[in-house]
C-alpha positions as CSV (number, residue, x, y, z in Angstrom):
1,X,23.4,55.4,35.7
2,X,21.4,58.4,33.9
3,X,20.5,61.8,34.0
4,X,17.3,63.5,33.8
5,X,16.8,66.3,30.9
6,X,15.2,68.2,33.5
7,X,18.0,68.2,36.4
8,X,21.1,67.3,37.0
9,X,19.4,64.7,40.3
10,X,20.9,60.8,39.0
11,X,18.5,58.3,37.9
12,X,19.1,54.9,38.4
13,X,19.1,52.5,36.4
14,X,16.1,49.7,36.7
15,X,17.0,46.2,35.0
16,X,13.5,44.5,33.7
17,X,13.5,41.9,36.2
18,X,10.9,39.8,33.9
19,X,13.2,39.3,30.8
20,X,16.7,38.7,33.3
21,X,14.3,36.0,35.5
22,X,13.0,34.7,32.3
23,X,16.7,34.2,30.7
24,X,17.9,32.4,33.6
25,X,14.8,30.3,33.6
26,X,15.5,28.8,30.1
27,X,19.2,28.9,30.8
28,X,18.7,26.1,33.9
29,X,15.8,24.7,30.5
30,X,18.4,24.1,28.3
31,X,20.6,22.9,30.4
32,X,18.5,20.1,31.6
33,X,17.5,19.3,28.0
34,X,21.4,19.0,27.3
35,X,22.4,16.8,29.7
36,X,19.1,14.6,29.2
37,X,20.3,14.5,25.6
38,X,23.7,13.7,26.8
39,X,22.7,10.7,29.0
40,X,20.5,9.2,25.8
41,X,23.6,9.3,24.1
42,X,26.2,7.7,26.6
43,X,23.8,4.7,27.1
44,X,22.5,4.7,23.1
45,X,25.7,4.7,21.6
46,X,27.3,2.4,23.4
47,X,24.4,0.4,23.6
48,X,23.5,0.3,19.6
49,X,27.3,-0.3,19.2
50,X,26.6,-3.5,20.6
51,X,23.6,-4.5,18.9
52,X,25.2,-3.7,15.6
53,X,27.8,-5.9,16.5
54,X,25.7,-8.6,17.8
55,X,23.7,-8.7,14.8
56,X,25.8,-8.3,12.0
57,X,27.8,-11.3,13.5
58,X,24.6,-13.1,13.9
59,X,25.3,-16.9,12.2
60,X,21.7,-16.4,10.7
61,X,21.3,-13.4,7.9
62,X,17.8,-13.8,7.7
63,X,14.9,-10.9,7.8
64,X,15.4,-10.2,11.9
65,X,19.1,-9.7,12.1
66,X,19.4,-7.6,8.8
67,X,16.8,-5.3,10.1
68,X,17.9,-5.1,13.5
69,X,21.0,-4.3,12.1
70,X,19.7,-1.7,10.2
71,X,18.0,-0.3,12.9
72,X,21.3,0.2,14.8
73,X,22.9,1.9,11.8
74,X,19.9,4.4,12.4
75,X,19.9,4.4,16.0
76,X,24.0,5.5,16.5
77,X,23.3,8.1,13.4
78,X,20.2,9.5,15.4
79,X,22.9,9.8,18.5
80,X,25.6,11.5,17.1
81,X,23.4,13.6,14.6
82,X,22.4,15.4,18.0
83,X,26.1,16.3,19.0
84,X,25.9,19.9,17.5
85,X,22.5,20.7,19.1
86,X,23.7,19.4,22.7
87,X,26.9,21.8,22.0
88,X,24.7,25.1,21.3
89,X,22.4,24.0,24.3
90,X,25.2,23.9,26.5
91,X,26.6,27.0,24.7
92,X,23.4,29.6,25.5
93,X,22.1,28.6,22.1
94,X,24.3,29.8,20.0
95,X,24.8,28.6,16.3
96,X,28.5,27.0,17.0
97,X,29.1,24.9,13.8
98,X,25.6,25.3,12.8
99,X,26.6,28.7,11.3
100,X,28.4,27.1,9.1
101,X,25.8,26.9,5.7
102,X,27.8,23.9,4.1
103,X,27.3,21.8,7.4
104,X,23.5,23.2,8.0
105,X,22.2,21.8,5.0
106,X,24.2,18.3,5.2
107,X,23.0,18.0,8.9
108,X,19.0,18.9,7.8
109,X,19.8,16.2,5.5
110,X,21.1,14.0,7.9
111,X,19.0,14.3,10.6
112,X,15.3,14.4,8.4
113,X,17.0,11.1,6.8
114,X,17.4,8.8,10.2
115,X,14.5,10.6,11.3
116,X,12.2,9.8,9.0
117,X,13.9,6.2,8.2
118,X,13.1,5.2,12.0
119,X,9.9,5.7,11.0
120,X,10.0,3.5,8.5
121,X,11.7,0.7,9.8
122,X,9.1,0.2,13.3
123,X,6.1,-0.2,10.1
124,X,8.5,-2.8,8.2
125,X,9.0,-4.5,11.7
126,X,5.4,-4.0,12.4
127,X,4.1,-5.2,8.5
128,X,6.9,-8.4,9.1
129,X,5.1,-9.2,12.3
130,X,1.8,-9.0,11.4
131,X,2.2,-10.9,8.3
132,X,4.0,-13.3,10.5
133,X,1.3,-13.9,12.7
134,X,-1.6,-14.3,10.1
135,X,0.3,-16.3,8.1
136,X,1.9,-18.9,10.1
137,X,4.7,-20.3,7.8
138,X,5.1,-17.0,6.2
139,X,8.9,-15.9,5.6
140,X,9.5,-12.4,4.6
141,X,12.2,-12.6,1.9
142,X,15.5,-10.4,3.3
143,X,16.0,-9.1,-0.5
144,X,12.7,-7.4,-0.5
145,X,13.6,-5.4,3.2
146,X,16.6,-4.6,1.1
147,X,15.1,-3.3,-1.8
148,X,12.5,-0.8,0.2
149,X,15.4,0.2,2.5
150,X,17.6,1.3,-1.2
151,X,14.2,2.8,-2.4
152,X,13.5,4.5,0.0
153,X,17.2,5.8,0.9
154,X,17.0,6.9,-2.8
155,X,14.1,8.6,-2.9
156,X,14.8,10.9,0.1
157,X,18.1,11.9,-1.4
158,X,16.6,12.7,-4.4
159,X,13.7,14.7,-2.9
160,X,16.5,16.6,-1.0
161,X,18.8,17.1,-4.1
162,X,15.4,18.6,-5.7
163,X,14.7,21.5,-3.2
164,X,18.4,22.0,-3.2
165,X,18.7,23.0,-6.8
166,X,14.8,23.8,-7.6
167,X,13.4,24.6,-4.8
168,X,13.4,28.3,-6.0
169,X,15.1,31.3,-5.5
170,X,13.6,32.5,-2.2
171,X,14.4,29.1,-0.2
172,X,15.8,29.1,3.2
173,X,18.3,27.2,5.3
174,X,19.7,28.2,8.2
175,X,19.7,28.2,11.7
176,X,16.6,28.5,14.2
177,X,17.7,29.8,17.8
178,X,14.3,28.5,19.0
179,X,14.4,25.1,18.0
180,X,18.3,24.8,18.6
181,X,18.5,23.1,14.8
182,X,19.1,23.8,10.9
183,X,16.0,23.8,8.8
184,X,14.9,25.1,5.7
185,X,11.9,26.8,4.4
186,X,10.1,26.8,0.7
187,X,8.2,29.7,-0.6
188,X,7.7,29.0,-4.2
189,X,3.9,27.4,-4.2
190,X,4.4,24.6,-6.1
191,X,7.4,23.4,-4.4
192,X,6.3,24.5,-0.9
193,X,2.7,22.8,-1.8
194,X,4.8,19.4,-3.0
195,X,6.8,19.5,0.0
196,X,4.1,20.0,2.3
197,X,2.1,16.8,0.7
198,X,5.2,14.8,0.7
199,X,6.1,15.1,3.8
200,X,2.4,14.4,4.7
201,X,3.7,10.7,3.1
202,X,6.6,10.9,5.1
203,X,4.9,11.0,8.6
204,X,1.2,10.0,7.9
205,X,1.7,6.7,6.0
206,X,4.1,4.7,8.3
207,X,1.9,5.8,11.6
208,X,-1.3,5.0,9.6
209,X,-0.2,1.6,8.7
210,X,1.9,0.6,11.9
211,X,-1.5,1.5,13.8
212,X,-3.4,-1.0,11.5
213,X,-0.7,-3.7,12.2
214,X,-1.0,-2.9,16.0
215,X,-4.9,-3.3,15.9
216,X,-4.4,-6.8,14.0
217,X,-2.0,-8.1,15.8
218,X,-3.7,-7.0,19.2
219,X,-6.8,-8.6,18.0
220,X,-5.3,-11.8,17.2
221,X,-3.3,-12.0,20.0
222,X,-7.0,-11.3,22.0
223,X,-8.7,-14.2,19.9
224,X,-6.2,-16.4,20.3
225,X,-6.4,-16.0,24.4
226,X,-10.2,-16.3,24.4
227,X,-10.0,-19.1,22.3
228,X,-7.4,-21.0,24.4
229,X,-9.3,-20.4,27.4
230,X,-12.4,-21.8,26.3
231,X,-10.3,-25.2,25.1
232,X,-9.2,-25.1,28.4
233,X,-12.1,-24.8,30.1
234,X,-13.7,-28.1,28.2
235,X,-10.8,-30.2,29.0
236,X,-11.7,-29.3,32.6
């Protein structure tokens, strides 16, 4: 409770309604983004435990199982790479371990890695299915899924190593209340311009190319119905 300058008659006080409603509104938000995140996670983990098991045991090491097994590796590290951002969720948003600068920039690491990897794997599936389906006795050699995975793996650490050390003074990490997650930021125009086109890379080449796969193999898969039911039809 105030006073006014003018009297000594109380003023109340007059909460702004707007920001309190709005508050609670992205509390009850958040919350249901938590426990969404929470229920991916008690069936994914569990569930890509499994599959990891199942397919690293798998009496066959060819292309499928190593891959599959892969994507399992990437699917448990996607789960529990989301542990800190259910926490500040269910913490109003704040930073929790977040704040912590060592652990921001090994989880940005992290979690643009499996991101980005998941990617990559669905356009090695869909490139190994395609190829499979145009070319009939075709067998994708596991050493050469090994080989991109390794290159690939590499290259991302080293890209990260790079803005790490020369990235330039003025670079950023830290965390964004907003997004409830680390990130950083580049100002130095030729490494902000660099990072910008290679993340371009990152995200536009594996959609580009798994779309391509999808439109052959959906067009083969289309022929070969229309062709089987005209054979079908002169049998009858």
């Amino acid at each position: 409770m105030t006073t006014n300058s003018s009297n000594s008659a109380p003023v109340a006080f007059t909460p702004n309604m707007d920001h309190l409603l709005s508050e609670e509104e992205y509390r009850i938000y958040d919350t249901l983004l938590a426990v969404t995140l929470t229920l991916c996670t008690v069936v994914g983990l569990p569930g890509n435990l499994v599959s990891l098991i199942y397919f690293y045991s798998a009496s066959r090491r060819d292309f499928s199982s190593l891959i599959y097994t892969i994507v399992s590796c990437i699917d448990i590290c996607t789960c529990v790479v989301h542990f800190p951002v259910m926490i500040a969720l269910y913490n109003s948003r704040r930073p929790g371990i977040f704040s912590e600068n060592t652990f921001c920039v090994a989880w940005i690491v992290v979690f643009n890695y499996v991101q980005k990897m998941s990617m990559f794997l669905v356009m090695l599936l869909s490139v190994a299915r395609t190829l499979t389906l145009i070319f009939l006795r075709y067998e994708i050699n596991k050493k050469s899924l090994i080989a991109a995975f390794v290159t690939y793996t590499a290259f991302s650490m080293l890209w990260n190593i790079l803005i790490y050390f020369f990235g330039g003074p003025d670079k950023w990490y830290g965390y964004y209340e907003f997004d409830v997650y680390c990130y950083y930021d580049l100002y130095s125009k030729p490494m902000s311009y660099i990072s910008q086109f290679i993340e371009a890379i990152y995200v536009g080449f594996p959609s580009i190319l798994t779309a391509i796969c999808f439109t052959i193999f959906a067009y083969k898969l289309l022929r070969k119905s229309h062709v089987s039911g005209r054979n079908q039809k002169k049998r009858q």
